[in-house]
N, C-alpha and C positions, 0 to 999 in steps of 0.2 A: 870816213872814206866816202865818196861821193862818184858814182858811176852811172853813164848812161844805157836805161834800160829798152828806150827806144826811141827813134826820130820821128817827128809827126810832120806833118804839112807850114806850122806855123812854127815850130821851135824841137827842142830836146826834152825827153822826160828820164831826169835822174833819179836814182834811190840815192840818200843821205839821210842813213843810221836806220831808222823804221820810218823814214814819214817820202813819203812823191815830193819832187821838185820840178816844177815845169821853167824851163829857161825861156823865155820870149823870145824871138829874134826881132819882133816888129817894134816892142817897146824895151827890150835888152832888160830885162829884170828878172828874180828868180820870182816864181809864187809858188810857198810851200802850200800845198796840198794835203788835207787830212778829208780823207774821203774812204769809202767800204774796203779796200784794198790797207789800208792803213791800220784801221780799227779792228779789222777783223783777223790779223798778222799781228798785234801785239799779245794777244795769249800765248803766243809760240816765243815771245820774246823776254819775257818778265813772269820773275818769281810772282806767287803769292806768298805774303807777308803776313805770318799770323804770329799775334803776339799775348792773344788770351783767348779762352774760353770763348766771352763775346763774340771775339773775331772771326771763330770758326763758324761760330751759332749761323752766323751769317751768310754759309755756304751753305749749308743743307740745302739741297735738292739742284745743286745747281755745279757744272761745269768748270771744274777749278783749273785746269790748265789742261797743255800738250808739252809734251817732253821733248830734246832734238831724236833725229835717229841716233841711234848707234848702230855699228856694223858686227856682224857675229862671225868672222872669218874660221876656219878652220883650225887655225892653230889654238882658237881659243876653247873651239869644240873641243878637240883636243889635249886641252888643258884640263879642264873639266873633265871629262875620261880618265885624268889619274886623278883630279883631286875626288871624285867619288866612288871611282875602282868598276864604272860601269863602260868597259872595252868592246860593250856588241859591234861588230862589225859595221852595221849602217851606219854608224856614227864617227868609228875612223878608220874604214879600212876604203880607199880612195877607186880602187881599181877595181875591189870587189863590188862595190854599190852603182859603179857605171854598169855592170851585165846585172846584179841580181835583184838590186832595188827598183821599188818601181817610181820610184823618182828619177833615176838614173844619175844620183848622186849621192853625197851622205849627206846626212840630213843634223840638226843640230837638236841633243839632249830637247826634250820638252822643259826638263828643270833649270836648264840652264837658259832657256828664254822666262822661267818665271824667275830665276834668282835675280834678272836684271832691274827687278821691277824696284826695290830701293834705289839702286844709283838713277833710275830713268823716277822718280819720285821727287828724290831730292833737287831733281834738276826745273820740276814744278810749284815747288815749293818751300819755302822756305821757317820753319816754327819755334822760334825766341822764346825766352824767359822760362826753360827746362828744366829740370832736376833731372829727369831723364826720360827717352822713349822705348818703350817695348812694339815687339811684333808679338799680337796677341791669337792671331790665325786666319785663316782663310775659311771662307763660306765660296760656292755653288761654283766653285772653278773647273772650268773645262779648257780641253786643248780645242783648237782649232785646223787651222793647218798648219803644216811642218815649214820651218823656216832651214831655207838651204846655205853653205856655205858661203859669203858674201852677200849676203842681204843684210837687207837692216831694218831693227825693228825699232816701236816708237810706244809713248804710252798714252792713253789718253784718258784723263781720273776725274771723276766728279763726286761728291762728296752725298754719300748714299745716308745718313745718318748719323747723327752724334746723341753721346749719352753723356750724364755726367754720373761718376762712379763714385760720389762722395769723395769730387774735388777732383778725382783722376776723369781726365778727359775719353772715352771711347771711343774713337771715332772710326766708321765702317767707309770705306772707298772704293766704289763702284770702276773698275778700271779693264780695261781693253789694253792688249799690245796687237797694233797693227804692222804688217811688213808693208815695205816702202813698195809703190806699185804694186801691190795685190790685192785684190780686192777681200779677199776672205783674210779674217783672223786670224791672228797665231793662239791666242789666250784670252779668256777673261773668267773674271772673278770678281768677289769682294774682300777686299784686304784689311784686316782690323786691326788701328793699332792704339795705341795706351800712352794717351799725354800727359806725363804728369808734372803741372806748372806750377812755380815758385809759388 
């Protein structure tokens, strides 16, 4: 799909897929453009691809991706509220939390912004040639701010350390969820899980 993101003096500039397209009007030609804009939006775009041990070795210390947002609507608050039997009022009673909260809304489980962090994980990464993966626990996590009904939150995970456990992989993942326009945090931590590869 190919769309114009905006008109300049000398031609059009498209998005097509991840890359700038400038349309000429003076010489009628496209010229793909891969420039900072480009390059710095394909993290948001593409899995990382780990397919051994080595592969991982090779992220230590460094910024393995950005998740999309996802949105935390109410119903799913909601939902949550029966699947853990935790019904405090801030979290769904609607009419009460506009007078008594000092959000003046309800606000969204703390746990249910950290349960998203596998599906907002998975969406960073991608890790082949398994027997299987454990969630082996959490180190130095804190909440940050309260995400409200219709926000959306995001993840952003850089790979804090790895161990090898005689062949099982450990790997510690330094991650944040941020809320979409806000500038303070909902979460972060380090997430540890347990690779264990063919």
């Amino acid at each position: 799909i190919m769309r114009v993101i905006t008109v300049t003096t000398t031609g059009k500039i498209w998005l097509f897929n991840d890359s700038l397209v400038i349309y000429s009007e003076i010489s009628g030609i496209f010229v793909t453009v891969y420039n900072a804009f480009t390059q710095q939006n394909k993290k948001y775009m593409e899995k990382v691809i780990i397919n051994s041990y080595e592969d991982f070795e090779k992220l230590v210390g460094q910024q393995i991706g950005v998740s999309e947002y996802v949105e935390l609507p109410q119903e799913r608050i909601n939902l949550f509220a029966d699947a853990t039997l935790d019904h405090q009022w801030i979290h769904v009673d609607t009419e009460r939390a506009k007078v008594e909260s000092p959000f003046k809304s309800t606000i969204a489980h703390g746990y249910l912004t950290l349960s998203m962090l596998p599906y907002l994980w998975n969406q960073i990464i991608e890790v082949n040639n398994l027997k299987m993966m454990i969630n082996y626990g959490m180190d130095k996590m804190k909440f940050g701010q309260a995400v409200l009904p219709g926000q959306s939150v995001r993840m952003v995970a850089s790979l804090h350390s790895l161990t090898n456990l005689r062949g099982v992989a450990k790997a510690e993942i330094k991650f944040v969820i941020e809320i979409k326009d806000q500038p303070k945090k909902a979460l972060e931590g380090i997430a540890i899980f347990l690779y264990y590869f063919n």
